[in-house]
C-alpha positions as CSV (number, residue, x, y, z in Angstrom):
1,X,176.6,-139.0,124.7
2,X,177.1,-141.6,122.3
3,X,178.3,-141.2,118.5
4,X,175.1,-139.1,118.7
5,X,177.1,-135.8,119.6
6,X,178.4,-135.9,115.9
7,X,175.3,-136.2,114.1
8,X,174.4,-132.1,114.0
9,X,178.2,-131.9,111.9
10,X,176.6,-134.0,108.9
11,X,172.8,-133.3,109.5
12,X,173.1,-129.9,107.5
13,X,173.5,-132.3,104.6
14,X,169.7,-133.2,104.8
15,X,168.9,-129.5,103.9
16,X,170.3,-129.5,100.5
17,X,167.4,-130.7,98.6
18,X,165.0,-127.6,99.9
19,X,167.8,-125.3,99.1
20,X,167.1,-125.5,95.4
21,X,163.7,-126.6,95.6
22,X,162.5,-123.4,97.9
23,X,163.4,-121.2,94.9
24,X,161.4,-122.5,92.6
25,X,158.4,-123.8,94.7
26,X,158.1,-121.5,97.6
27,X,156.7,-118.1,98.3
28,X,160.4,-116.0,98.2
29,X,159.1,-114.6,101.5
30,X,158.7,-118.1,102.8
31,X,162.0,-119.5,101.7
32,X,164.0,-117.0,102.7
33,X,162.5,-117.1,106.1
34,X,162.5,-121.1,106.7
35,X,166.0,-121.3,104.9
36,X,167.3,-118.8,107.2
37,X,166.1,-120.6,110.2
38,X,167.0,-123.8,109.1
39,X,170.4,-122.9,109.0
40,X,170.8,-120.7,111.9
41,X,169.5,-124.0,114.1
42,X,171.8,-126.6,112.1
43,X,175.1,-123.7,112.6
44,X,174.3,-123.2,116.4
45,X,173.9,-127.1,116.8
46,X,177.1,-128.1,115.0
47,X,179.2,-125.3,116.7
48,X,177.9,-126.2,120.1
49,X,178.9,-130.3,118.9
50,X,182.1,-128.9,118.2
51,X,182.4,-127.2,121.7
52,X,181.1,-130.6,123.7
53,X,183.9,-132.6,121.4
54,X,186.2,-130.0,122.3
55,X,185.9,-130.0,126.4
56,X,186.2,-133.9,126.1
57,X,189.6,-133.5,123.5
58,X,191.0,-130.5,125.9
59,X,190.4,-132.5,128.9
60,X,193.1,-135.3,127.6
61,X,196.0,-133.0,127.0
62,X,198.7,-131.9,129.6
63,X,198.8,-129.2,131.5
64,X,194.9,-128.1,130.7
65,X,193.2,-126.0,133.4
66,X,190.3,-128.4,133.7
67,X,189.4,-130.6,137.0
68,X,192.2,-133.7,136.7
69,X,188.6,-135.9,137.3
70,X,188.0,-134.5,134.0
71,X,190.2,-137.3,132.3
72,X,190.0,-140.5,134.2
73,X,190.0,-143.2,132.6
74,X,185.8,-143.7,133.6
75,X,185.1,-140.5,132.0
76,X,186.8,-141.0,128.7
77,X,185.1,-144.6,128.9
78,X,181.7,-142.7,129.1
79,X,182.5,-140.5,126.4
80,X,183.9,-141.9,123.5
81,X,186.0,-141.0,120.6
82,X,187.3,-138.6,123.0
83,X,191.2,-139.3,121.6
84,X,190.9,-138.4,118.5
85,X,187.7,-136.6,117.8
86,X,187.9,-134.4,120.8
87,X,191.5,-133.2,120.2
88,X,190.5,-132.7,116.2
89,X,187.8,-130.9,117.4
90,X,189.6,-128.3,119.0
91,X,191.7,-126.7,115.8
92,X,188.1,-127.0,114.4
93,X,185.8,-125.1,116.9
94,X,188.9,-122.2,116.6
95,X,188.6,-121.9,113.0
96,X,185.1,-121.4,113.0
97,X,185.2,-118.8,115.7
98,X,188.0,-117.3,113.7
99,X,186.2,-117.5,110.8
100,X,182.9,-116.9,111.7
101,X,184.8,-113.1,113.7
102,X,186.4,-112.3,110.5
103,X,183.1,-112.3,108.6
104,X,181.0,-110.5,111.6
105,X,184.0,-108.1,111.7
106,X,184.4,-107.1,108.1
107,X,180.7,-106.7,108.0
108,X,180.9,-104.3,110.5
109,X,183.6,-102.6,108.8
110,X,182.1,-102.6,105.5
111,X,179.0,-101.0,106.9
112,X,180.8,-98.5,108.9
113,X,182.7,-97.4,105.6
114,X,179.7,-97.1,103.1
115,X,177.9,-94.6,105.8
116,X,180.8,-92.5,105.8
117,X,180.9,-92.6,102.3
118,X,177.1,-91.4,102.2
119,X,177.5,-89.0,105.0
120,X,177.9,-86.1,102.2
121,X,174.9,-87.1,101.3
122,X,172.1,-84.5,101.6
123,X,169.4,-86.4,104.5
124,X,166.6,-88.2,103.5
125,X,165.5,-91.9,103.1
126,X,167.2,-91.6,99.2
127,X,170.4,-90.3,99.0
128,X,172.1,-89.9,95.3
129,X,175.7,-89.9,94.9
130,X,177.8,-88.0,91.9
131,X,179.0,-90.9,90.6
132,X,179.4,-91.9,86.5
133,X,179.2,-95.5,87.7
134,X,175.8,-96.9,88.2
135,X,175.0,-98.3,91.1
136,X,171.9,-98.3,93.5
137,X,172.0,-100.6,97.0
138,X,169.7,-100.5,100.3
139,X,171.8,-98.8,103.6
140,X,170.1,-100.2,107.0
141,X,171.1,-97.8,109.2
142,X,170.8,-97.0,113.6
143,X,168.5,-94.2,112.7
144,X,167.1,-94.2,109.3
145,X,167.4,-96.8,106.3
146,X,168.2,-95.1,103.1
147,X,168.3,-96.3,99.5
148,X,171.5,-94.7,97.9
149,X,171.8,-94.4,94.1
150,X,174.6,-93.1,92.0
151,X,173.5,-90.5,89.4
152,X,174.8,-92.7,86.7
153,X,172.3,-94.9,87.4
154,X,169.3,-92.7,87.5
155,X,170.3,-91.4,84.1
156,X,170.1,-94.8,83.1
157,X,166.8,-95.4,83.9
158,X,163.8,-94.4,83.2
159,X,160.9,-92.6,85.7
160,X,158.8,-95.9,85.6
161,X,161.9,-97.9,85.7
162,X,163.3,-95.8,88.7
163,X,160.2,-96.1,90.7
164,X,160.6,-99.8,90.7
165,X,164.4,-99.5,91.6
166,X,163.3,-97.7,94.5
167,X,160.6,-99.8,95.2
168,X,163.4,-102.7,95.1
169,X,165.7,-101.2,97.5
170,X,162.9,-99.9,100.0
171,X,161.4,-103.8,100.1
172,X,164.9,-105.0,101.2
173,X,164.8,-102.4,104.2
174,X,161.5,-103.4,105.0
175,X,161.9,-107.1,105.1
176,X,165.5,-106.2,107.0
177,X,166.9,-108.8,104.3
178,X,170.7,-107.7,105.6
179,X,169.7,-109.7,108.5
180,X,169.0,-112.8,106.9
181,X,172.0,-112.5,104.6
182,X,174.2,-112.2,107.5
183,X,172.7,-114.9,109.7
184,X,173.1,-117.3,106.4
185,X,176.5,-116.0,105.9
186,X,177.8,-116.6,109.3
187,X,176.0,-120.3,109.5
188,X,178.0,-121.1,106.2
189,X,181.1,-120.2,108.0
190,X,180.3,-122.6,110.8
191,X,179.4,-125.1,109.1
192,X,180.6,-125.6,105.0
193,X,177.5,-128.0,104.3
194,X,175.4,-125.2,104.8
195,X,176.7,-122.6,101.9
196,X,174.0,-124.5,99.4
197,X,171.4,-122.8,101.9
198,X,173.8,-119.0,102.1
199,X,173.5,-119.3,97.9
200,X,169.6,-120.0,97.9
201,X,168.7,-117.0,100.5
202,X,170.9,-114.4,98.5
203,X,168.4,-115.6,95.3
204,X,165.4,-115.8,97.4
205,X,165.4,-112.6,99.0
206,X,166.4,-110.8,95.9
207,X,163.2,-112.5,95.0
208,X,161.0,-111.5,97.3
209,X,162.2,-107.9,97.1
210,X,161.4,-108.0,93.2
211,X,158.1,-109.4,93.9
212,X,157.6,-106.2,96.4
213,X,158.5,-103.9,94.1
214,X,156.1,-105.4,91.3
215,X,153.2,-105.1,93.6
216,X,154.5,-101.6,94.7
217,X,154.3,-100.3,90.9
218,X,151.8,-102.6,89.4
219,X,153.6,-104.2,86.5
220,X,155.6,-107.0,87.3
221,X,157.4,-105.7,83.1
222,X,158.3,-102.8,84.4
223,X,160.3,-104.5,87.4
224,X,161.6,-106.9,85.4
225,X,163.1,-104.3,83.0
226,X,164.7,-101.9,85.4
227,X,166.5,-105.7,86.9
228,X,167.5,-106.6,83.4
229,X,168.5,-102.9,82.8
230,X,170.5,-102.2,85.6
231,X,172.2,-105.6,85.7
232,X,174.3,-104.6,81.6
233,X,174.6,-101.0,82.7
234,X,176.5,-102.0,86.1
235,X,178.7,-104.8,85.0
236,X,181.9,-104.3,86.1
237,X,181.2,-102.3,88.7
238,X,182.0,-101.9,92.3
239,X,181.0,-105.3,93.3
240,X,181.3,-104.2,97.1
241,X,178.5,-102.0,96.6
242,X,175.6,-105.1,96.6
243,X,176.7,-106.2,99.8
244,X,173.6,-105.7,102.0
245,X,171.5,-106.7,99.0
246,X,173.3,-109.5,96.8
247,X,172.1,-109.7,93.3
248,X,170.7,-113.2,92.8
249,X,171.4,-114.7,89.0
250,X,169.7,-112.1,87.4
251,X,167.9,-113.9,83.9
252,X,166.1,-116.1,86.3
253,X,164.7,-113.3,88.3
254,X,164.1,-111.7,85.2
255,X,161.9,-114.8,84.0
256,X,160.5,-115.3,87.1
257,X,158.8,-111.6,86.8
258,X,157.8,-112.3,83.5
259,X,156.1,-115.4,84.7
260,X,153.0,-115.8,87.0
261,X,153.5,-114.4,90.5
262,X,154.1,-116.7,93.2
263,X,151.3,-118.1,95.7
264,X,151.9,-117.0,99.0
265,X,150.7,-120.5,100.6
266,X,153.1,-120.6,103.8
267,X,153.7,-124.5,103.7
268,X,153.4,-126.9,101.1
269,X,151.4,-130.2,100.5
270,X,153.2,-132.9,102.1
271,X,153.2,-135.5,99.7
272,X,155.0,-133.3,96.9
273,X,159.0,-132.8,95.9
274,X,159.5,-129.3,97.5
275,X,157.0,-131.0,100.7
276,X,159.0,-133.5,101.4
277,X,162.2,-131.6,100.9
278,X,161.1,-129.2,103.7
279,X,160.2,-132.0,106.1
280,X,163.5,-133.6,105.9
281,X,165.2,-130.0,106.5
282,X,163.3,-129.4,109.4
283,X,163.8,-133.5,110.9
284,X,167.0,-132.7,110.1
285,X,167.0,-129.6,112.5
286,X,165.1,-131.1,114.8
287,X,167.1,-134.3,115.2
288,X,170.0,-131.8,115.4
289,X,168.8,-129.5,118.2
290,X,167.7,-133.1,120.1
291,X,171.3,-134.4,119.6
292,X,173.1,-131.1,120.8
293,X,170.5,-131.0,123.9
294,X,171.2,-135.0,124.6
295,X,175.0,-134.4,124.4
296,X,175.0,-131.3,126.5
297,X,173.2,-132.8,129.6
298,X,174.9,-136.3,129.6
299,X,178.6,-134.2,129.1
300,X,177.1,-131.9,131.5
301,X,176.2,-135.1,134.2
302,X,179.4,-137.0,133.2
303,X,182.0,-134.1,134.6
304,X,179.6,-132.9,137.4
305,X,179.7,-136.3,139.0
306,X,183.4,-136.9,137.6
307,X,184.4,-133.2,139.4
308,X,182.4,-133.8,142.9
309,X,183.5,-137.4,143.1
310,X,187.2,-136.4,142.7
């Protein structure tokens, strides 16, 4: 198992570069797509590190319920760093668990309240709220997504300008961007080195929603003025309301509309910045899913033999 079962807790590191560079150079579709992978892979490969580290740490202290094999001195000779990596490991791996359960939890409970607080609502995939304070998010829901508005913010707005805010929220439910906010989210919490790529997906899918919406309504202006618009009229708002579609830093978006729209080439040449950036992120990944496999079956080999030889 080798020093190698550590690697996946510092290989997120390699995936910094692309973070920025996939939201200025890549398709938003495309970036928020390969960031999210990228980061689920490097979170599941440092938490399952964590757990290996763990079993080895747990195995050492007194009056665990593990075989006694478990920690012989031939076994903590195969496995090294076991002393004080594997005990260290265990207040770790609890913390992201705890962490990681928080974060799925208040999700859940966030959720759970918005719907009740739409339920009044009459049905139908829009529902608009009474509400002075302006405000207009996408609702994923078991049986129908809705786009809910406040009524402040529809006075705000213009027709063209509310077609594009609809055309906004309804490309989030399409593109189920809650579920790649989440899945970022969650990584971050497993792993810290990975919040670079949590920022970068909350931009990028913002993105790619905006660039929906401009094709939805034909005028990439008009999009870009409903953003611009409704960003002044809801400052200092409820900031809990943008939770299943976080608002990425809005004058950038708002240039980006004004600006060419993006090619929607998939991967990029090779030999260029935002090419190599994505190379290393995905080597890194790979060398991280190659390392957790590697240091699964030799811990896996190590306390079969250590347990049946006992």
């Amino acid at each position: 198992m080798g020093v190698f079962v550590f690697l996946p807790l510092v290989l997120p590191l390699t995936a910094w570069p692309i973070a920025r560079l996939a939201e200025q150079h890549l398709h938003p579709r495309t970036a928020t797509r390969l960031l999210t992978v990228i980061a689920a892979v490097l979170a599941a490969c440092s938490t399952l590190c964590l757990a290996l580290v763990m079993v080895v740490g747990t195995a050492q202290l007194p009056g665990n319920p593990l075989p006694d094999s478990w920690s012989d001195p031939e076994v903590r000779e195969a496995v090294p760093y076991d002393e004080v990596a594997g005990r260290l490991a265990i207040p770790a791996l609890i913390t992201v668990l705890a962490s990681c359960s928080t974060a799925a939890w208040r999700h859940r409970r966030f959720r759970r309240g918005v719907e009740d607080a739409v339920r009044t609502a009459r049905p139908g995939p829009v529902a608009v709220l009474p509400d002075e304070a302006p405000y207009a998010y996408a609702l994923p829901g078991r049986r129908q997504d809705r786009v809910v508005v406040s009524t402040g913010m529809l006075a705000a707005l213009t027709s063209r300008e509310r077609r594009a805010l609809f055309a906004h929220e309804r490309a989030h439910l399409r593109g189920g961007h809650h579920r790649y906010l989440l899945t970022v989210r969650l990584a971050a919490r497993a792993n810290p080195f990975l919040r670079p790529l949590c920022t970068a997906v909350s931009y990028t899918s913002e993105r790619w929603a905006d660039e929906e919406a401009a094709a939805r309504v034909g005028s990439r202006r008009t999009v870009a003025r409903a953003i611009g618009k409704a960003a002044l009229i809801s400052r200092g708002g409820p900031a809990a309301l943008a939770h299943f579609a976080v608002a990425g830093p809005v004058p950038r978006r708002v240039a980006a509309l004004l600006g060419p729209a993006p090619v929607g080439r998939a991967w990029p040449p090779v030999f260029t910045m935002v090419g190599l950036a994505v190379w290393a992120a995905a080597g890194g990944a790979t060398v991280s899913a190659l390392s957790s496999a590697n240091a699964a079956v030799t811990l896996y080999f190590i306390l079969h033999a250590a347990t049946f030889s006992a």
